[in-house]
Residue, then its C-alpha position, 0 to 999 in steps of 0.5 A: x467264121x466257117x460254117x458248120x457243115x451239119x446245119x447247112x447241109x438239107x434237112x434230108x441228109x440231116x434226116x439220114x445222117x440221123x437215122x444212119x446211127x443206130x439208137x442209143x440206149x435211153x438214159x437210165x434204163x438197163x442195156x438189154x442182156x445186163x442185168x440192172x444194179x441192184x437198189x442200195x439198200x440204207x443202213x438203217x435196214x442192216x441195223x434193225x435186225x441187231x436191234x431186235x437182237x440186242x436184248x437177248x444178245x445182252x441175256x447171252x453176255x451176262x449168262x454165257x460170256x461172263x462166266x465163260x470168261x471166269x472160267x478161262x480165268x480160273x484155268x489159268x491160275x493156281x487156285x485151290x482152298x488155300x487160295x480161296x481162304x486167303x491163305x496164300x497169294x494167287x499166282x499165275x500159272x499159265x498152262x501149267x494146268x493143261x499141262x498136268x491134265x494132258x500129261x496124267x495118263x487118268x486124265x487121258x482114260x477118262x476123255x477117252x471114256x467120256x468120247x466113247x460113252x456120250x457117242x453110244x449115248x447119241x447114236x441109241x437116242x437118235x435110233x429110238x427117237x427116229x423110230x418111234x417118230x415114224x411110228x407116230x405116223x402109223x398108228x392112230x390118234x388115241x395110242x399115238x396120244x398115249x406115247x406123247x404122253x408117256x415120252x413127255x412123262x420122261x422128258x419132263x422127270x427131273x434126271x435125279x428122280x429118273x436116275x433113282x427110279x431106274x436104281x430101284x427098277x434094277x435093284x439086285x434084290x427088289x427090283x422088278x427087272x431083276x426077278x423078270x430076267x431071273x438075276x436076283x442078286x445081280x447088281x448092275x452097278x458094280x461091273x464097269x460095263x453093266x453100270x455104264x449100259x445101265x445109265x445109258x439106258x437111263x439117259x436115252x429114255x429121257x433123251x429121246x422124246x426131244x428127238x422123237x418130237x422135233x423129227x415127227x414134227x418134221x415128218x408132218x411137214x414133208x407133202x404126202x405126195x412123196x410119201x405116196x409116191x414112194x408107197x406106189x413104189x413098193x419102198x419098204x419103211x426103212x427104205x422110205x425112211x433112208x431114201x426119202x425122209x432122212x434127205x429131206x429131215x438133214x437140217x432136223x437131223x442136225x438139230x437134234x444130233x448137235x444137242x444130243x451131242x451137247x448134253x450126252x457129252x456133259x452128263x453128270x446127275x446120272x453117272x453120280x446117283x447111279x454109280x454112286x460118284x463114278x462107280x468102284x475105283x472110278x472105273x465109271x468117271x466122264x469128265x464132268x464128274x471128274x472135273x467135279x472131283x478135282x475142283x470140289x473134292x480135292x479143291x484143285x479150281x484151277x484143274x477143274x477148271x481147266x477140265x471144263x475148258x477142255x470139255x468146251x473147246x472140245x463141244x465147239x470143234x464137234x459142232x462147227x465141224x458137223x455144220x460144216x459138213x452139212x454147208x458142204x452138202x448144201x444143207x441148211x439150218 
């Protein structure tokens, strides 16, 4: 049998042979300039978050789901009083309801109303709320204590009570604001346009401490080296406001315009108390208090339901596409 060269060749060329290769790399350790994988995490880790969620999750279901679901259901279906006492069958419509919401022209008048009065709503709140959050920063702790207090007072008032305080505070014959502006007689509620300002002077006073609040807890948290910085600068407050904290409070920002959104939209208890269910004619209806009208009023559940569908469909678009463009800019919540 032929030898193998390797073992009778001397030990000094084996010796050379060995040290002519280069050196591999050692088993298991990563080639230099490679990252090393990643270790593999088990799947009892990505599960336990789920578990810790799975209570509230099921909270949400039973809260949110459900009748959600009910009231897709509803928007489906011809149910009105005679439905509901038996009367008469319950039938399938289908979009039928969509249909005649988005073809009656007050439908669309009212969306149109409710879009233009909810933005109002939102822009007033956000500029008191982040202005008087700034000016928390400013003044000392015994007139800073003062406002907490005072803007609490307002969030904490239920919206019934707050609304028939402002009702009397603009009363054309008794209230207080009436003989300051020397307008006695003037009633606030019966133009279109005075009434709807009258209630969002209303909703923005017990709108705004949650903005003041959650912005002045975020002002606290940015370092004081900035703000000195941009003090040593000569930077006005607005300009120390718009160049330095507002890129700095976005993900605050977005909090609080996303839930300004939601409730300023769905407004209902101050449209009703204040203009007495949608003022003269309907000249002052959004759509919750229309969406009450037709499912309680005039017993049209299906419409109303549809209404509510809409308004749903419609707060969902508005959120999404605000995160959206804050993922886009790299912002995160």
């Amino acid at each position: 049998m032929p030898s193998d060269p390797a073992a009778t060749a001397p030990p000094e060329a084996r010796t050379a042979g060995t040290a002519a290769r280069p050196p591999g790399p050692a088993r298991g350790r990563p080639r230099p300039g490679r990252p090393a994988a990643p270790a593999r995490t088990g799947r009892r880790g990505g599960a336990t978050p789920w578990l810790y969620l799975a209570p509230a999750l099921a909270v949400l279901a039973a809260l949110l789901v459900y009748p959600v679901y009910q009231l897709g259901l509803i928007s489906l279906l011809e149910y009105t009083q005679a439905q509901v006492s038996g009367g008469q069958p319950t039938t399938f419509q289908g979009l039928g309801n969509y249909r005649t919401l988005f073809g009656d022209p007050r439908f669309r008048e009212v969306l149109l109303t409710t879009v233009l009065f909810a933005a109002a709503c939102v822009l007033a709140t956000l500029a008191v709320g982040c202005t008087l959050a700034v000016l928390l920063t400013r003044v000392r702790a015994l007139p800073r204590t003062a406002l907490m207090l005072a803007s609490l007072g307002a969030w904490a008032t239920p919206a019934v009570t707050g609304s028939t305080v402002w009702l009397f505070l603009f009363d054309p014959d008794l209230g207080p604001v009436n003989r300051v502006l020397s307008l006695d007689g003037f009633s606030w509620t019966y133009g279109r346009y005075s009434a709807f300002l009258l209630v969002l002077l209303e909703v923005v006073w017990c709108s705004y401490p949650f903005v003041m609040v959650t912005v002045y807890a975020g002002i606290r948290a940015i370092p004081e080296e900035v703000l000195e910085a941009a003090a040593l600068d000569g930077a006005s407050s607005w300009r120390t406001w718009r160049s330095v904290m507002a890129p700095m409070l976005r993900p605050v920002l977005a909090v609080v315009t996303v839930q300004s959104v939601i409730w300023d939209f769905k407004v209902f208890t101050q449209i009703y108390v204040m203009t007495g269910g949608g003022g003269i004619a309907g000249q002052n209806l959004v759509l919750n208090v229309y969406a009450y009208q037709k499912a309680f009023a005039s017993s049209q559940y299906g419409l109303g339901s549809a209404i509510g569908v809409v308004m749903l469909l419609i707060l969902l678009a508005v959120t999404l596409l605000y995160l959206r463009l804050l993922r886009r800019r790299g912002e995160g919540i």
